[in-house]
C-alpha positions as CSV (number, residue, x, y, z in Angstrom):
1,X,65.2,217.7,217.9
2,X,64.5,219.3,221.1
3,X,64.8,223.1,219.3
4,X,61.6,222.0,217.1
5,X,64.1,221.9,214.3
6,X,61.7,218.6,213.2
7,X,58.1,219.0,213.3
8,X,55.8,216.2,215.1
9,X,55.2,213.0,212.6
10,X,58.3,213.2,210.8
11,X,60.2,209.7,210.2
12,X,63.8,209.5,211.2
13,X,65.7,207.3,208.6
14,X,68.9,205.1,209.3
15,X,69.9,205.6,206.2
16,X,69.8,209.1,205.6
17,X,71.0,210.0,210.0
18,X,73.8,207.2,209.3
19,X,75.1,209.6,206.9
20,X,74.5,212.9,208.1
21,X,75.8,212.0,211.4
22,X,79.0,209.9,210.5
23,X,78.2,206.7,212.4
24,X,77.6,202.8,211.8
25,X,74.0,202.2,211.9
26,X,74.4,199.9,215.0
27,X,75.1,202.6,216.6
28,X,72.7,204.5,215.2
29,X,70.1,201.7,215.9
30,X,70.8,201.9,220.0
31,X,70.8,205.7,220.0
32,X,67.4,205.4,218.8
33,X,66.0,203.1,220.6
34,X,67.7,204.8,223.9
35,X,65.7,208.0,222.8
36,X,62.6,206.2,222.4
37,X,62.9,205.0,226.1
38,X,63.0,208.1,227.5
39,X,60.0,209.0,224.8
40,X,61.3,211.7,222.9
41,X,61.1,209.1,219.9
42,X,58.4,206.5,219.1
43,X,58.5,203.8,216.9
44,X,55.9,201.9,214.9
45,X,56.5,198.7,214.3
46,X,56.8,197.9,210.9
47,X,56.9,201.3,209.9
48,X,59.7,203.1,212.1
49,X,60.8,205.7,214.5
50,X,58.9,208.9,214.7
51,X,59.4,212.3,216.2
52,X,56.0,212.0,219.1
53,X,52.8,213.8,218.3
54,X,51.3,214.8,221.3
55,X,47.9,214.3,222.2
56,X,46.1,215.6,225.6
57,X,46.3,212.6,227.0
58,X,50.0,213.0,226.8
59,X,50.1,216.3,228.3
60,X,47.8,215.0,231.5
61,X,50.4,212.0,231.5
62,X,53.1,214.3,231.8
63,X,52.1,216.6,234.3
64,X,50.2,214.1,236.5
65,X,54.0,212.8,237.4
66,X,55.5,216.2,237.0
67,X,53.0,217.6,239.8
68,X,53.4,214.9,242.0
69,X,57.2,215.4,241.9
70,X,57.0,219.1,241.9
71,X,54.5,219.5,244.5
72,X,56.2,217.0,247.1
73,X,59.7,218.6,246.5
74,X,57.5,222.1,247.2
75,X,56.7,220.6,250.5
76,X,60.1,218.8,251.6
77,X,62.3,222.0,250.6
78,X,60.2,223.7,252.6
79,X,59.9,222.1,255.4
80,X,63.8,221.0,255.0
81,X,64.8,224.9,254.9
82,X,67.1,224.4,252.5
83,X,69.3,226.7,250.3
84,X,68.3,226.9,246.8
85,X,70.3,230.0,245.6
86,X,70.2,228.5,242.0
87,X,66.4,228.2,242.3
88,X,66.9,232.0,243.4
89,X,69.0,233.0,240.5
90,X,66.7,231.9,238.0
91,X,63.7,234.0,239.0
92,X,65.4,237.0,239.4
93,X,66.4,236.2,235.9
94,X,63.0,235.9,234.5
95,X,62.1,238.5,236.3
96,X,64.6,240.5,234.0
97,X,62.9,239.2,230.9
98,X,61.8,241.8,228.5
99,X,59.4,239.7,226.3
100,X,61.5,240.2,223.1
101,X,64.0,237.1,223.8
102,X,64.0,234.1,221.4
103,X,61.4,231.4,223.2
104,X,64.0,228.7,223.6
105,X,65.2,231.2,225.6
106,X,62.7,231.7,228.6
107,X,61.9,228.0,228.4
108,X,65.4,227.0,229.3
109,X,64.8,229.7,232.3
110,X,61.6,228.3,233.5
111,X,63.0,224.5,233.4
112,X,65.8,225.6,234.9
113,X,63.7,227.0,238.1
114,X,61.9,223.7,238.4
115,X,65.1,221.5,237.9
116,X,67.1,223.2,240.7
117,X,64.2,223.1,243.0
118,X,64.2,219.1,242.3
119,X,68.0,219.1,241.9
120,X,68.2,220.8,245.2
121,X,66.8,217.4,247.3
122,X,70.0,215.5,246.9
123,X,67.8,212.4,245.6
124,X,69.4,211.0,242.3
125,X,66.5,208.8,241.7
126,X,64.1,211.8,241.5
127,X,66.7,213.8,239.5
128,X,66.8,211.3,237.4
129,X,63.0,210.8,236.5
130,X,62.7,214.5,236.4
131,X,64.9,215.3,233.8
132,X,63.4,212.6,231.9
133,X,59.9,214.3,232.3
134,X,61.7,217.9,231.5
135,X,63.1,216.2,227.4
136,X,59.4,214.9,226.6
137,X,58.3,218.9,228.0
138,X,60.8,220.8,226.1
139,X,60.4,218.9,223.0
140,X,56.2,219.6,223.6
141,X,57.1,223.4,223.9
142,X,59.6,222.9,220.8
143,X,56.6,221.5,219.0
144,X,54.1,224.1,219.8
145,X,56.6,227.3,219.5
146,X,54.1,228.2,222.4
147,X,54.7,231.6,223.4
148,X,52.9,233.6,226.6
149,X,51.2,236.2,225.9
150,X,52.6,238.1,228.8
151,X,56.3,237.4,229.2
152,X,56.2,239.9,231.7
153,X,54.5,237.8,234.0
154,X,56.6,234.7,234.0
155,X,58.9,236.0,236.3
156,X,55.8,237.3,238.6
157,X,54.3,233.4,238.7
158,X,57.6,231.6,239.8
159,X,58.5,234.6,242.3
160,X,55.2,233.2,244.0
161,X,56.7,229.8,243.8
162,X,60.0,230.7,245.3
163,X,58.3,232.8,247.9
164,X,56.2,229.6,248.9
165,X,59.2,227.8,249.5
166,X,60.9,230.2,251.8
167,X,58.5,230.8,253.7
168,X,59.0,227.5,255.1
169,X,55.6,226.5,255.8
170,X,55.1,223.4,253.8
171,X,51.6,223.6,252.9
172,X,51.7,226.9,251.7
173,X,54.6,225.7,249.2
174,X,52.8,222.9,248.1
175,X,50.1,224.8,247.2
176,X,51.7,227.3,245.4
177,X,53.7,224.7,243.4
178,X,50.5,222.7,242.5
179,X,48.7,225.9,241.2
180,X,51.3,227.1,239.1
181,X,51.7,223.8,237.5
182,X,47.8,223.7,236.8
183,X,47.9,226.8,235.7
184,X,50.5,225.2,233.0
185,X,49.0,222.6,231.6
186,X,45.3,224.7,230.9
187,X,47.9,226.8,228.8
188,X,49.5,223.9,227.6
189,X,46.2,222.1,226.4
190,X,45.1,225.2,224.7
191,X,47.8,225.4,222.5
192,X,48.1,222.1,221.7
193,X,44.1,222.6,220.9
194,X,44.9,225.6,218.6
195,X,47.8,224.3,217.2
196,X,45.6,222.8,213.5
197,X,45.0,226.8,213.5
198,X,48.3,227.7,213.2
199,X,48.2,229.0,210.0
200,X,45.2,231.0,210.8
201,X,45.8,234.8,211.4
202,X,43.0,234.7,214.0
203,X,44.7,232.2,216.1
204,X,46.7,234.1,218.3
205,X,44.6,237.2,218.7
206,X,41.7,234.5,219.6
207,X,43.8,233.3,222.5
208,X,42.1,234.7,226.0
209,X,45.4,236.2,228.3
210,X,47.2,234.0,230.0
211,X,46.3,233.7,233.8
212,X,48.4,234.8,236.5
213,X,48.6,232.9,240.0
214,X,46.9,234.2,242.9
215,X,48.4,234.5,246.4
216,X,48.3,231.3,248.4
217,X,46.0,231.9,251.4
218,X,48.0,233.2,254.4
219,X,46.6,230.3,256.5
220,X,47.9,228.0,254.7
């Protein structure tokens, strides 16, 4: 579900899962219901469960948590100076991206960035909530097949990021952090606005560039 393999609206059936997967339906029935509480499902009552359709106000939702997380964990690993060689890892990796990789492909990379930063404060609570927040995102970006329209810069934006953060000065990794992750969800929310187009050959072509982040101010 998280690979897009089911498309937003579709109904998932007892019946027909109970089968394909090889279990009882009570145990089908709590796997649901599990998946609905972390929101990757929804269910209707007296209708069923339901693969989410995401509307802006989800989107917001999501990243109104995901940047106050984000943006505090900026700030504390910062100020902290601590080691996040993981974190490290997975920008030079983007950086190495050539733009022709599958997309499931550079969004495990970029989630992977942003859950080591999190992963990296030693906080189970936050991990926790975080990786939450990351299923209801992936399956978003599942939904949308989003793609960026210059791969080349992915690894650019989250070098500015990283370089925030090392610099140990926590306001200028906070501010990094935050404009990255605004910069996200205006891509985000036009997709999702384009997305009835889909079908249309002038959709993609109608798309403006993606933005690149600036440079955080050196006073900061």
């Amino acid at each position: 579900m998280l690979a897009g393999e089911l498309p937003s609206g579709a109904q998932l059936r007892e019946a027909e899962l109970s089968n394909a997967f090889g279990v009882g339906r009570h145990s089908l029935r709590a796997a649901l219901q599990a998946l609905v509480y972390e929101g990757l499902l929804r269910h209707e009552p007296n209708r069923g469960v339901f693969v989410p359709e995401f509307s802006s106000a989800d989107v917001r939702d999501l990243f109104l948590l995901r940047i106050a997380i984000e943006t505090h964990t900026a700030r504390l690993l910062a100020e902290r100076r601590t080691l996040i060689p993981e974190a490290i890892s997975a920008v030079e990796r983007l950086e190495a991206l050539q733009g022709d990789e599958p997309w499931n492909e550079v969004t495990d990379l970029d989630l992977e960035f942003h859950r080591s930063l999190v992963e990296a404060l030693d906080s189970p609570r936050v991990a926790k909530t975080f990786g939450s927040l990351q299923a209801e995102l992936r399956l978003l970006l599942a939904q949308l097949r989003y793609q960026y329209i210059r791969p080349d810069k992915i690894g650019v934006e989250h070098r500015l990021v990283l370089d925030g953060i090392l610099s140990r000065r926590p306001a200028h990794a906070t501010r990094a952090m935050h404009e990255h992750l605004e910069v996200g969800i205006d891509d985000i929310l036009e997709a999702l606005n384009a997305a009835p187009k889909a079908d249309s050959k002038k959709t993609s072509s109608a798309r403006s560039p993606r933005r690149t982040l600036g440079t955080v101010p050196e006073g900061a």
